[in-house]
Backbone as CSV, one residue per row, in Angstrom:
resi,resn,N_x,N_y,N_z,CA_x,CA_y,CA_z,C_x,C_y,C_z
1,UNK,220.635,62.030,17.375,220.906,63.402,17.815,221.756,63.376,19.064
2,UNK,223.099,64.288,18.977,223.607,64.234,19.867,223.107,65.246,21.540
3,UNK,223.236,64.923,22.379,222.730,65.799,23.411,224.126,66.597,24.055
4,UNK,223.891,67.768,24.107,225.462,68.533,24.723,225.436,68.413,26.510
5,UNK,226.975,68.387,26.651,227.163,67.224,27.644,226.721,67.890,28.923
6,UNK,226.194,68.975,28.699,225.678,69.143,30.433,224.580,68.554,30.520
7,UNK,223.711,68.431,29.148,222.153,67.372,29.838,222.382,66.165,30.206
8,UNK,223.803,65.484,29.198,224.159,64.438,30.238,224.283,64.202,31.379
9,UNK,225.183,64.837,31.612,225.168,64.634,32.830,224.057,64.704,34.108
10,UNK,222.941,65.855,33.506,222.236,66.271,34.216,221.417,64.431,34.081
11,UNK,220.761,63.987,32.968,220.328,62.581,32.570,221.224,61.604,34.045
12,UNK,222.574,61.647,33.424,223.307,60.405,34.555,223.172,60.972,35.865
13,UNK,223.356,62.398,36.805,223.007,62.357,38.146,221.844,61.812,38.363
14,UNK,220.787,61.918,38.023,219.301,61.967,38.440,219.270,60.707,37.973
15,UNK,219.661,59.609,37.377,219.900,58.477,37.206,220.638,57.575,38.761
16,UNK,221.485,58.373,38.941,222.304,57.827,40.025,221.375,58.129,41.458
17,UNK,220.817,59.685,41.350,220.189,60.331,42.292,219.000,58.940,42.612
18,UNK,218.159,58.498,41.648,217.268,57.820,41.585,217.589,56.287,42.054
19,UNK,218.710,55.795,41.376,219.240,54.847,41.968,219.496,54.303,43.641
20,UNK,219.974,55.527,44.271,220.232,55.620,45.414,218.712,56.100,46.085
21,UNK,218.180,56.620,45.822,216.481,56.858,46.220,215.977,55.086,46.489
22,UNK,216.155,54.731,45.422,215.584,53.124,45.273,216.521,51.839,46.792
23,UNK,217.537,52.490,46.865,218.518,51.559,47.293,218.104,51.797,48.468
24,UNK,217.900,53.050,48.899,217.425,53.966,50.067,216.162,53.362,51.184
25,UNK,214.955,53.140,50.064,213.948,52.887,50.010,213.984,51.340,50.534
26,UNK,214.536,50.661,49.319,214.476,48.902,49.762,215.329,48.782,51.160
27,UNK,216.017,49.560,51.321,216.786,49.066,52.719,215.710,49.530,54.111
28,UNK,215.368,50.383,54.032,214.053,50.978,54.610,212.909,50.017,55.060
29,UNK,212.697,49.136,53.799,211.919,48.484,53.919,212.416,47.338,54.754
30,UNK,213.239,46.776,54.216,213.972,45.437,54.770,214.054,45.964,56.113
31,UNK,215.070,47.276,56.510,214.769,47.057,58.032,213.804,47.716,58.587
32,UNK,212.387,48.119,58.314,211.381,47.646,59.168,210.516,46.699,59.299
33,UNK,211.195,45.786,58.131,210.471,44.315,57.931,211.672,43.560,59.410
34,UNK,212.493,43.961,59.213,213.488,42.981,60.428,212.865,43.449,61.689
35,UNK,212.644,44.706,61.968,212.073,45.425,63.496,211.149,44.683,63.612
36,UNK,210.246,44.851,62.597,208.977,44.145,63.188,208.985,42.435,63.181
37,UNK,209.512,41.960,62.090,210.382,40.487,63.167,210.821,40.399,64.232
38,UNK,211.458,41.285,64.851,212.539,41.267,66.103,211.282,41.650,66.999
39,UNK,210.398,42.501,66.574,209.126,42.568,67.752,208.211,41.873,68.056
40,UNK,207.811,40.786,66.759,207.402,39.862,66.906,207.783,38.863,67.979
41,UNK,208.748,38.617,67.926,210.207,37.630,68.293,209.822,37.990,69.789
42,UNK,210.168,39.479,70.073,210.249,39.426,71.538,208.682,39.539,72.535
43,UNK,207.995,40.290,71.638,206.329,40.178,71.819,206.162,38.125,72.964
44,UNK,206.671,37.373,71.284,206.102,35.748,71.444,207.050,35.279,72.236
45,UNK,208.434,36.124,72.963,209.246,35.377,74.397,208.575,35.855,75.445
46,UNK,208.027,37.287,75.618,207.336,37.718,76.537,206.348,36.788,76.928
47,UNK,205.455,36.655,75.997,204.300,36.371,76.101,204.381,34.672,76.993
48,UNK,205.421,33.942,76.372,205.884,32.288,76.759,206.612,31.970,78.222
49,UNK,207.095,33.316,78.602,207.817,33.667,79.375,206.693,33.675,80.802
50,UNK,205.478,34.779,80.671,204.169,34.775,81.199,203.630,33.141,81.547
51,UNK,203.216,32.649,80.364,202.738,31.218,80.181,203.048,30.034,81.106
52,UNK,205.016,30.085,81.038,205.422,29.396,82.206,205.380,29.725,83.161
53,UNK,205.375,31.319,83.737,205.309,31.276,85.244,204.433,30.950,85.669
54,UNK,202.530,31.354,84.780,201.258,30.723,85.385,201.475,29.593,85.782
55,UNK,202.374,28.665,84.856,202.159,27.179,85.071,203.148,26.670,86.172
56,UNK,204.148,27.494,86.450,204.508,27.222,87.591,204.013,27.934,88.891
57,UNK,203.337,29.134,88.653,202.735,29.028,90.321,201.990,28.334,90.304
58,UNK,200.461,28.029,89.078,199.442,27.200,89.921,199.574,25.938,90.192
59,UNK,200.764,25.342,90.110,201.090,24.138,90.414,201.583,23.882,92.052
60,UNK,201.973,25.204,92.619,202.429,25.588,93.569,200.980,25.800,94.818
61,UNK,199.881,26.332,93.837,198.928,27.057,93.991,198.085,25.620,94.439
62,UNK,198.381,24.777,94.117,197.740,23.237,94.247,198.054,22.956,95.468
63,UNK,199.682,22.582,95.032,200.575,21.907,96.316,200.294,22.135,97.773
64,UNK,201.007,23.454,98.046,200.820,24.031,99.370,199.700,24.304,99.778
65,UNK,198.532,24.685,99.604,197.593,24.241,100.669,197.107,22.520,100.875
66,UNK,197.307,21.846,99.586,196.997,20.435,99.882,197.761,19.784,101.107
67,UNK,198.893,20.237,100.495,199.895,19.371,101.876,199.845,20.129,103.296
68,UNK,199.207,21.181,103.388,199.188,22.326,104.674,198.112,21.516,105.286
69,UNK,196.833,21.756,104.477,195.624,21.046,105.173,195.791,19.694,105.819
70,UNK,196.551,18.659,104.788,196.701,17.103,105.095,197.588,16.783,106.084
71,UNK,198.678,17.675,106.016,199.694,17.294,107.124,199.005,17.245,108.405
72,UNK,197.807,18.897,108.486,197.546,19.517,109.749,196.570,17.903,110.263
73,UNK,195.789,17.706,109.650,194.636,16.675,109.692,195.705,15.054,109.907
74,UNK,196.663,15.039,109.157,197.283,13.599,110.076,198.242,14.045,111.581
75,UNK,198.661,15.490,111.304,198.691,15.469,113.000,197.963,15.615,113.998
76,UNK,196.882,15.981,113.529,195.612,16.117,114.724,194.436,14.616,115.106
77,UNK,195.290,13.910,114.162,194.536,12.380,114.333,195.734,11.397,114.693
78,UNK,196.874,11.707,113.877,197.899,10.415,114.986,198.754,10.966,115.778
79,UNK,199.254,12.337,115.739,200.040,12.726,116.613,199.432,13.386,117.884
80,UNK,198.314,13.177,118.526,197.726,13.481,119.201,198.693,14.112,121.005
81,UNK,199.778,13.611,121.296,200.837,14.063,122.069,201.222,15.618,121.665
82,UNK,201.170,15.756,120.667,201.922,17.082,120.141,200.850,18.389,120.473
83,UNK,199.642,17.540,121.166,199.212,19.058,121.267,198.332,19.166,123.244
84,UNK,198.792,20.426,123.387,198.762,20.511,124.302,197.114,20.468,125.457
85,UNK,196.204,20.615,124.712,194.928,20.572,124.866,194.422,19.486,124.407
86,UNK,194.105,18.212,124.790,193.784,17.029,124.496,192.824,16.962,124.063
87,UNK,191.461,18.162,124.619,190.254,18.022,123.737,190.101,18.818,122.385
88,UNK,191.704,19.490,121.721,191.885,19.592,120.231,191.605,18.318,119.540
89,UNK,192.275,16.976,119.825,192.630,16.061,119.205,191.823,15.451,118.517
90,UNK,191.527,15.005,117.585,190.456,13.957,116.381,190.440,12.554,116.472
91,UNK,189.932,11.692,116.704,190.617,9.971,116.165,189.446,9.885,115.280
92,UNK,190.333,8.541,114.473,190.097,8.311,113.537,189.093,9.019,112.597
93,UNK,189.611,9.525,111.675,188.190,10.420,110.443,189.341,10.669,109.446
94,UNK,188.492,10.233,108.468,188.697,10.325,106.777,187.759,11.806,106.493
95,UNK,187.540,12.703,106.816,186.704,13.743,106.584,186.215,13.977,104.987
96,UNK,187.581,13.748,104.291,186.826,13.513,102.769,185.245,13.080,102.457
97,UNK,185.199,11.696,103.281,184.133,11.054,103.336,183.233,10.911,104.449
98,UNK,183.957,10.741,105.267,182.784,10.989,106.568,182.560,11.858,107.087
99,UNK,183.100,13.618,107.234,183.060,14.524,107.819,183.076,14.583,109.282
100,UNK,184.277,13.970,109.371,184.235,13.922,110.981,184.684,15.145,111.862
101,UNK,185.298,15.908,110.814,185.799,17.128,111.453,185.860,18.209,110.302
102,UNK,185.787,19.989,110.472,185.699,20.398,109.455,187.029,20.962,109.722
103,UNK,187.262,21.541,108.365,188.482,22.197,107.624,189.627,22.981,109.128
104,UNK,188.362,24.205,109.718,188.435,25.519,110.765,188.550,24.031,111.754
105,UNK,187.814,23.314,112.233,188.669,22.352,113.444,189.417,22.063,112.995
106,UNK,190.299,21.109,112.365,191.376,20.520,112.232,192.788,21.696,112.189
107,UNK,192.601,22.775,111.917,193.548,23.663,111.649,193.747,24.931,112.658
108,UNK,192.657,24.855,113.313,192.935,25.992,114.216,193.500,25.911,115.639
109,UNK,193.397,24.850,115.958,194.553,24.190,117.103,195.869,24.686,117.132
110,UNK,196.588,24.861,118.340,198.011,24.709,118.428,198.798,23.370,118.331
111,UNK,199.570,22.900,117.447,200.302,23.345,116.708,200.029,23.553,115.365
112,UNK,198.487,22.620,114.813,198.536,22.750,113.779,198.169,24.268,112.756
113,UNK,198.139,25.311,113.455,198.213,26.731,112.747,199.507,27.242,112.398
114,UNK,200.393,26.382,113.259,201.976,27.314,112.615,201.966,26.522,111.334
115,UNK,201.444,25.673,110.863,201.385,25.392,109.502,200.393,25.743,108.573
116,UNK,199.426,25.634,108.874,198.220,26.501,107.653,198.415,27.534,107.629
117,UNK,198.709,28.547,108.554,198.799,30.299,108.437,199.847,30.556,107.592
118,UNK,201.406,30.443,107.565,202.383,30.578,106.793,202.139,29.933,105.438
119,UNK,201.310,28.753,105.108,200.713,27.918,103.706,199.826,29.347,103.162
120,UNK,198.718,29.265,104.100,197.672,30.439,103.335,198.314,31.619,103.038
121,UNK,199.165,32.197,103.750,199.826,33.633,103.218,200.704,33.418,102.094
122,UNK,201.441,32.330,101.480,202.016,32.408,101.052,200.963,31.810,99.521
123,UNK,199.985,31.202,99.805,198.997,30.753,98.572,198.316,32.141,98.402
124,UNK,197.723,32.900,99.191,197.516,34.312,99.145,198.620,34.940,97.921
125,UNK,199.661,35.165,98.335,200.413,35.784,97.442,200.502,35.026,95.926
126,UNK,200.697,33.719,96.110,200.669,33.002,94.551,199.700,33.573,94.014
127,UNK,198.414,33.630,94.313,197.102,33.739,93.704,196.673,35.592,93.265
128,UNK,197.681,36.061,94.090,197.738,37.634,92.633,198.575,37.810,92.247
129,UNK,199.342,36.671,92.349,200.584,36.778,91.301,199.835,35.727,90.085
130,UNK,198.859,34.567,89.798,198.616,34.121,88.919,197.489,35.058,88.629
131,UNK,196.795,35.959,89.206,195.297,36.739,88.340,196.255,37.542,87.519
132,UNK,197.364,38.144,88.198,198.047,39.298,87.266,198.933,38.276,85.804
133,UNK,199.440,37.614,85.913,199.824,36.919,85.272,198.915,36.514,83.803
134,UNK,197.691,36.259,84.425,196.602,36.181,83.188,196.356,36.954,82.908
135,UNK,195.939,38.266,83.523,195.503,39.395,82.553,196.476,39.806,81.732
136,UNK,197.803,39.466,82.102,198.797,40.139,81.358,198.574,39.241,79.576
137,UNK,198.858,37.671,80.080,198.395,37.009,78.584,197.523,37.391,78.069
138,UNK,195.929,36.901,78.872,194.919,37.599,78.197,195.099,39.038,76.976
139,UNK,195.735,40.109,77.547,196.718,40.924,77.153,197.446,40.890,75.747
140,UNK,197.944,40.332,75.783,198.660,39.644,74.769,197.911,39.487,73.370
141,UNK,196.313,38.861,73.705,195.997,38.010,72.530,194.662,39.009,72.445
142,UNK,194.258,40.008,73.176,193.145,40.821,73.110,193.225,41.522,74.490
143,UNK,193.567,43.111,73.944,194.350,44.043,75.021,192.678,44.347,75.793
144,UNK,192.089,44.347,75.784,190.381,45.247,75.970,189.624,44.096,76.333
145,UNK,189.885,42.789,76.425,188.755,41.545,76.917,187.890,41.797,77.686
146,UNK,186.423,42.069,77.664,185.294,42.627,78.543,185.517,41.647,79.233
147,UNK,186.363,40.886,80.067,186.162,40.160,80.844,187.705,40.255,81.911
148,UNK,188.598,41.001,81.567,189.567,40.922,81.736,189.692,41.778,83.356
149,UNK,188.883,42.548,83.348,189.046,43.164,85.000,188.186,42.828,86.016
150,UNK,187.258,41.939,85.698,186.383,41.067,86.267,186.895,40.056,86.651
151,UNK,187.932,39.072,86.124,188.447,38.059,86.717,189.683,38.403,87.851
152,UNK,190.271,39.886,87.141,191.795,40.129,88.307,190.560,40.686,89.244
153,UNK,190.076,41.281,89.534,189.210,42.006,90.744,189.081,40.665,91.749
154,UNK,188.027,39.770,91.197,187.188,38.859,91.836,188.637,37.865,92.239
155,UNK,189.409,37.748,91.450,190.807,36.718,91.418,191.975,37.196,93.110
156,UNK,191.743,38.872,92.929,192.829,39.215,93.866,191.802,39.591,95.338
157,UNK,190.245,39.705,94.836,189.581,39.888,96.030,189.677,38.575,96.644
158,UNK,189.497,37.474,96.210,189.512,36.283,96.583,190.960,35.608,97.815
159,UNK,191.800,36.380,97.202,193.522,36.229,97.929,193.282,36.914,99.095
160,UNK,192.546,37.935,99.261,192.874,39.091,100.623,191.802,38.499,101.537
161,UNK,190.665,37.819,101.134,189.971,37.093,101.952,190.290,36.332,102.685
162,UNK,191.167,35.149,102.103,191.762,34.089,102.394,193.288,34.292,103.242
163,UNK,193.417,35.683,102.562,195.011,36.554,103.899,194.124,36.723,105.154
164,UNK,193.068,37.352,105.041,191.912,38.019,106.375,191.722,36.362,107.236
165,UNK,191.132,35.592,106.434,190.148,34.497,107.364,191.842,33.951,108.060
166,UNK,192.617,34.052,107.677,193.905,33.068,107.709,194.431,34.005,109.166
167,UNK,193.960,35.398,109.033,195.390,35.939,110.036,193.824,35.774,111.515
168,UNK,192.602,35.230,111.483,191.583,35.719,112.329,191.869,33.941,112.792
169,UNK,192.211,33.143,112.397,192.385,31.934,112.755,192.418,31.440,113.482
170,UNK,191.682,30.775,114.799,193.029,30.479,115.920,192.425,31.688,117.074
171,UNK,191.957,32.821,116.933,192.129,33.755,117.713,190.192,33.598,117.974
172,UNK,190.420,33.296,119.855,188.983,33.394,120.513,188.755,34.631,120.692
173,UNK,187.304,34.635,120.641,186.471,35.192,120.840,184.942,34.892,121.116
174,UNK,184.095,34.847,122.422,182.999,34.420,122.122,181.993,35.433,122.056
175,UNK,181.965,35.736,121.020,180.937,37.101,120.114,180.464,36.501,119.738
176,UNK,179.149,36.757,119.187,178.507,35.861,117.634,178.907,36.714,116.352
177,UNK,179.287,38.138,116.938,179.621,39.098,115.692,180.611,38.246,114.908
178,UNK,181.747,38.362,116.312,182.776,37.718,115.572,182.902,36.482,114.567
179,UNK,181.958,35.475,115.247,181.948,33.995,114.646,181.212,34.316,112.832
180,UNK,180.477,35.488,113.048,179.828,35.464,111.627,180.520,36.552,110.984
181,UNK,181.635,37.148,111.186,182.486,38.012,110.901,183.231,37.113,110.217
182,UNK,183.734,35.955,111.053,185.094,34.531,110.297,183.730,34.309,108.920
183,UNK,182.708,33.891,109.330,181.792,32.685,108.188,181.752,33.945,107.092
184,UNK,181.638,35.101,107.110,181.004,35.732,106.118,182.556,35.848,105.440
185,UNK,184.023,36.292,105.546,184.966,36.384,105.252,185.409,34.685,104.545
186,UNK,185.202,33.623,104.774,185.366,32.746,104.430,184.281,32.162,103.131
187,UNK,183.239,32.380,103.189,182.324,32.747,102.501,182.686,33.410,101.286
188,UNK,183.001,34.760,101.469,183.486,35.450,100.380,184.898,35.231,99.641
189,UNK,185.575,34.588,100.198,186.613,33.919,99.715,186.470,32.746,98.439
190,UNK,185.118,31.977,98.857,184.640,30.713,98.013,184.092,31.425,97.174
191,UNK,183.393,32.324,97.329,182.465,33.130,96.493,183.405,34.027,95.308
192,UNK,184.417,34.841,95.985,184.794,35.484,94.544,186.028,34.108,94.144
193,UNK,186.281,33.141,94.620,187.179,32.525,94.032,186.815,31.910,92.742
194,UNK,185.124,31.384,93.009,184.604,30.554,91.860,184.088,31.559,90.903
195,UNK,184.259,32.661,91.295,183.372,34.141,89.881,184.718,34.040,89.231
196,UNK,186.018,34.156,90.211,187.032,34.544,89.062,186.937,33.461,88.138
197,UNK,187.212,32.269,88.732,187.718,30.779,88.065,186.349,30.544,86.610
198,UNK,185.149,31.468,86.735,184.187,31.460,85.711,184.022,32.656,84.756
199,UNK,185.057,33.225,85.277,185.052,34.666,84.210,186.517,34.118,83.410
200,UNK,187.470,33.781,84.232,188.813,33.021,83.514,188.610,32.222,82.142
201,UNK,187.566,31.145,82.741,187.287,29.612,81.761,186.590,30.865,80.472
202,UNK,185.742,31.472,81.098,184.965,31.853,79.525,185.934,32.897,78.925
203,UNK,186.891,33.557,79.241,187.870,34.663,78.878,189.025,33.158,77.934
204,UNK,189.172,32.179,78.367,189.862,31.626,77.516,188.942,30.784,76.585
205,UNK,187.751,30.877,76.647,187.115,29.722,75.672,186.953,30.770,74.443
206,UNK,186.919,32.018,74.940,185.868,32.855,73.567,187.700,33.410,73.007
207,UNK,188.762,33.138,73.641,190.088,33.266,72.816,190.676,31.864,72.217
208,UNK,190.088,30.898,72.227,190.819,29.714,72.363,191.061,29.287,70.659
209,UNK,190.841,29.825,69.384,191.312,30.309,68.598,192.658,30.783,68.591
210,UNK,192.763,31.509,68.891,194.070,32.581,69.018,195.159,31.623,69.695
211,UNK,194.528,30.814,71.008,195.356,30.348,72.255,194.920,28.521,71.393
212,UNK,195.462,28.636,70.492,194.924,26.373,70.222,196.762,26.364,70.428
213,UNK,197.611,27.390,69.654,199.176,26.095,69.719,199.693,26.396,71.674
214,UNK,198.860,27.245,72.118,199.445,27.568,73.333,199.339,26.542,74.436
215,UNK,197.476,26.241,74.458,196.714,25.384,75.473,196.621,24.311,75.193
216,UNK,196.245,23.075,75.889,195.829,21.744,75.783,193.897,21.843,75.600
217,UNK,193.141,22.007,74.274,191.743,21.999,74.524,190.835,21.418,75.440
218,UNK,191.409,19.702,75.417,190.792,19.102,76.228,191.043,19.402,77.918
219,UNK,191.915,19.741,78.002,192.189,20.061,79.465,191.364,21.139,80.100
220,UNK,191.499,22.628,79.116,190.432,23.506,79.153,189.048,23.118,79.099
221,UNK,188.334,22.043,78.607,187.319,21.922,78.575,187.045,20.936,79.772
222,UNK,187.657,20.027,80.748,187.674,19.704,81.854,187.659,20.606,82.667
223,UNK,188.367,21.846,82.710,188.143,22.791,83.825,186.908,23.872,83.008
224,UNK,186.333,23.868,82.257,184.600,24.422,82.178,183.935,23.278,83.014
225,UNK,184.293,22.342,82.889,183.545,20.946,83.615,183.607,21.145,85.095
226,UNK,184.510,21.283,85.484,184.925,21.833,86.941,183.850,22.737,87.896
227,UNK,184.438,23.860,86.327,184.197,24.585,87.360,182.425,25.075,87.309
228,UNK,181.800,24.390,86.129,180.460,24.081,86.317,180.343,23.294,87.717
229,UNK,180.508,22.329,87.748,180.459,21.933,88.661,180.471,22.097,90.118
230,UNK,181.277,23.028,90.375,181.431,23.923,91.697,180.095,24.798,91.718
231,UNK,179.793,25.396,90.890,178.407,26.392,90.739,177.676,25.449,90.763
232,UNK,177.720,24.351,90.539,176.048,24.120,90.372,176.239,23.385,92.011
233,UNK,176.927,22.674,92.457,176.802,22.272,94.043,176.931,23.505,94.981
234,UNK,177.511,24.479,94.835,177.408,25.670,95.838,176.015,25.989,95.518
235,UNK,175.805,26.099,94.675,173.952,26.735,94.396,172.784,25.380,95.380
236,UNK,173.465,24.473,95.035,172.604,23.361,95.717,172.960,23.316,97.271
237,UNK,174.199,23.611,97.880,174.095,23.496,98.536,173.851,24.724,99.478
238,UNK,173.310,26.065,99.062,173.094,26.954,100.201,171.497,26.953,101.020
239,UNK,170.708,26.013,100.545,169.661,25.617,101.355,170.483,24.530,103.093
240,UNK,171.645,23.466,102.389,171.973,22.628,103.400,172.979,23.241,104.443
241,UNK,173.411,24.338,103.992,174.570,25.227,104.646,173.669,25.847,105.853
242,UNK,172.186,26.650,105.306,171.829,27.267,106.051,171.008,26.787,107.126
243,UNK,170.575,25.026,106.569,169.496,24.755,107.445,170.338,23.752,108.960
244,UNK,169.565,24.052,110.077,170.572,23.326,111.023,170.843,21.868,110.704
245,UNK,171.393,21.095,111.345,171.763,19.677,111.378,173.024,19.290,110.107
246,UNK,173.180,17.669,109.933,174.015,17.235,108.966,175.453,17.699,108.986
247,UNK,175.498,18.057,110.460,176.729,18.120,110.551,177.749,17.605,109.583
248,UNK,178.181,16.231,109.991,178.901,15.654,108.591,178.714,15.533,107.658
249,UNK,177.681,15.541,107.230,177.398,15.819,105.796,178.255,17.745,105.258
250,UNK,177.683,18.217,105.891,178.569,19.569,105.895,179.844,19.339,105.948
251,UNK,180.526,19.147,106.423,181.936,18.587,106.741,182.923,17.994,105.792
252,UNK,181.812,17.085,105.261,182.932,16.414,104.130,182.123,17.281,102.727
253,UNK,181.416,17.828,102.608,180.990,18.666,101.534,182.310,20.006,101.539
254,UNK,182.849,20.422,102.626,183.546,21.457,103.117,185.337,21.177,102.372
255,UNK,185.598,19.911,102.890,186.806,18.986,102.234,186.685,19.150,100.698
256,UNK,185.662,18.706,100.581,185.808,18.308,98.739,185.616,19.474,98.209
257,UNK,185.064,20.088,98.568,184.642,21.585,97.775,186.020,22.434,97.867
258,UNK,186.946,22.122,98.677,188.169,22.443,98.661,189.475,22.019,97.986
259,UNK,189.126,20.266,97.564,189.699,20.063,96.871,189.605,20.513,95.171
260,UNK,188.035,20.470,95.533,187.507,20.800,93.503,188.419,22.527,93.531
261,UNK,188.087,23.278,94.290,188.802,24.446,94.029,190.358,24.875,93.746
262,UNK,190.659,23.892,94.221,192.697,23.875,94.477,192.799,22.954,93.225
263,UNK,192.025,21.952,92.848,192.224,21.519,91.307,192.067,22.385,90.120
264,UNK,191.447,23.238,90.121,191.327,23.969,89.057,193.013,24.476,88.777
265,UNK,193.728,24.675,89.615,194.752,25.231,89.623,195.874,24.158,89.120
266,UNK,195.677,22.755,89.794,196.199,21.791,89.003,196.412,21.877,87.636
267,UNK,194.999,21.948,87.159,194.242,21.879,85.654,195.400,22.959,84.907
268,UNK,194.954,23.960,85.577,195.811,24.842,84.863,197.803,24.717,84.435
269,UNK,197.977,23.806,85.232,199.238,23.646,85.153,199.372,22.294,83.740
270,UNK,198.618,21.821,83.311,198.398,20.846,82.385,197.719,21.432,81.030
271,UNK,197.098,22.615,81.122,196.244,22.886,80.088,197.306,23.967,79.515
272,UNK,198.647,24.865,79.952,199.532,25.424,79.181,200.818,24.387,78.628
273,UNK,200.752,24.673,77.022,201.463,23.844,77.036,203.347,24.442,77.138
274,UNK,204.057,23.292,77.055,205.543,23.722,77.828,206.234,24.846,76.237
275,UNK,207.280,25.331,76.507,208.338,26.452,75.853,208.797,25.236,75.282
276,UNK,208.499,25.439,73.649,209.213,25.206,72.712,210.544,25.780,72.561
């Protein structure tokens, strides 16, 4: 049966109409299959982009107070000329181990404060530039982490402590207010440093799924080791803190407990791995 030629035609538009519907459609698709590649794409530079800077401040975050503290402590034991008050000066002490002098002596002397004060302000600033830095990853891999404003809080309270004890340095006063004004500010410095560094470790262990091609496991699981470790000797040691005597024993407990803390930050520079 022949059909008269206007249904043809009407048949071939809506043929063509349909055609181009289809052509319409698949291109549609394809490019929001490419967008969301291309968002992918820039999502996973962002995100790598983050990754390296952590790993380059806390490496920074290591450095400069290590070498601030050590320098101050070999000039206050061999360069003993350089300072103008002779009964500043130290001989011989390994404080690591023998506690011959604590952290606040060795550093609060003239000259050796024009070097720790400019170190601490400037480790101050690294250290909310690495809390923000993590929440932002954290971010990344789980926007809502019940743990995620608990570590920047305790992370950036920890920095302004350590700006406070740093700018009170150096400066007499014989108050007792004052003296327990420095201990309680220094105090709280150790205190929210090790809440952040334990809200961090468990914010990456309960993602570490998500984060295996990012992190080094074993490295992460050395700094749970860590930073167990810091908790369980600060817990042990606030009976020896508070009771009088043991001077050196205090002293070199004061050193190391400073080093375990500035390692974590090491750690961290080993446990991201580098931009593919």
């Amino acid at each position: 049966m022949l059909y008269p030629w206007q249904n043809v035609n009407k048949i071939i538009y809506r043929k063509i109409w349909d055609t181009q519907k289809s052509i319409e459609a698949e291109e549609n698709r394809a490019l929001k299959k490419e967008e969301l590649k291309e968002k992918i794409k820039k999502n996973s530079s962002l995100k790598m982009d983050k990754i390296q800077k952590t790993k380059f401040i806390s490496i920074w975050i290591f450095i400069v107070p290590f070498i601030a503290i050590n320098a101050c402590l070999i000039l206050i034991t061999e360069f003993q000329w350089l300072f103008p008050d002779q009964e500043d000066i130290i001989h011989n002490t390994f404080p690591y181990f023998d506690g011959g002098a604590s952290i606040s002596r060795t550093v609060r002397p003239y000259p050796t404060w024009l070097i720790f004060k400019p170190a601490m302000f400037l480790t101050s600033f690294l250290l909310i530039k690495y809390w923000i830095y993590n929440k932002e990853i954290v971010q990344y891999f789980e926007k809502d982490h019940k743990y995620i404003k608990k570590f920047i809080f305790f992370g950036i309270a920890s920095a302004i402590a350590l700006t406070i004890h740093s700018i009170f340095l150096g400066i007499k006063f014989e108050y007792d207010l004052y003296k327990l004004f420095r201990r309680v500010i220094m105090l709280a410095f150790i205190i929210f440093e090790i809440v952040a560094q334990v809200y961090l470790v468990a914010t990456l262990f309960s993602l570490k799924g998500k984060l295996n091609k990012f992190i080094n496991q074993k490295v992460l699981k050395i700094k749970l080791f860590l930073v167990s470790i810091l908790v369980v000797v600060a817990i042990i040691s606030i009976p020896l803190i508070t009771l009088p005597g043991n001077k050196f024993l205090k002293h070199a407990l004061e050193w190391d407990y400073f080093l375990g803390i500035i390692s974590f930050y090491l750690l961290t520079f080993f446990m991201w791995k580098n931009k593919k």
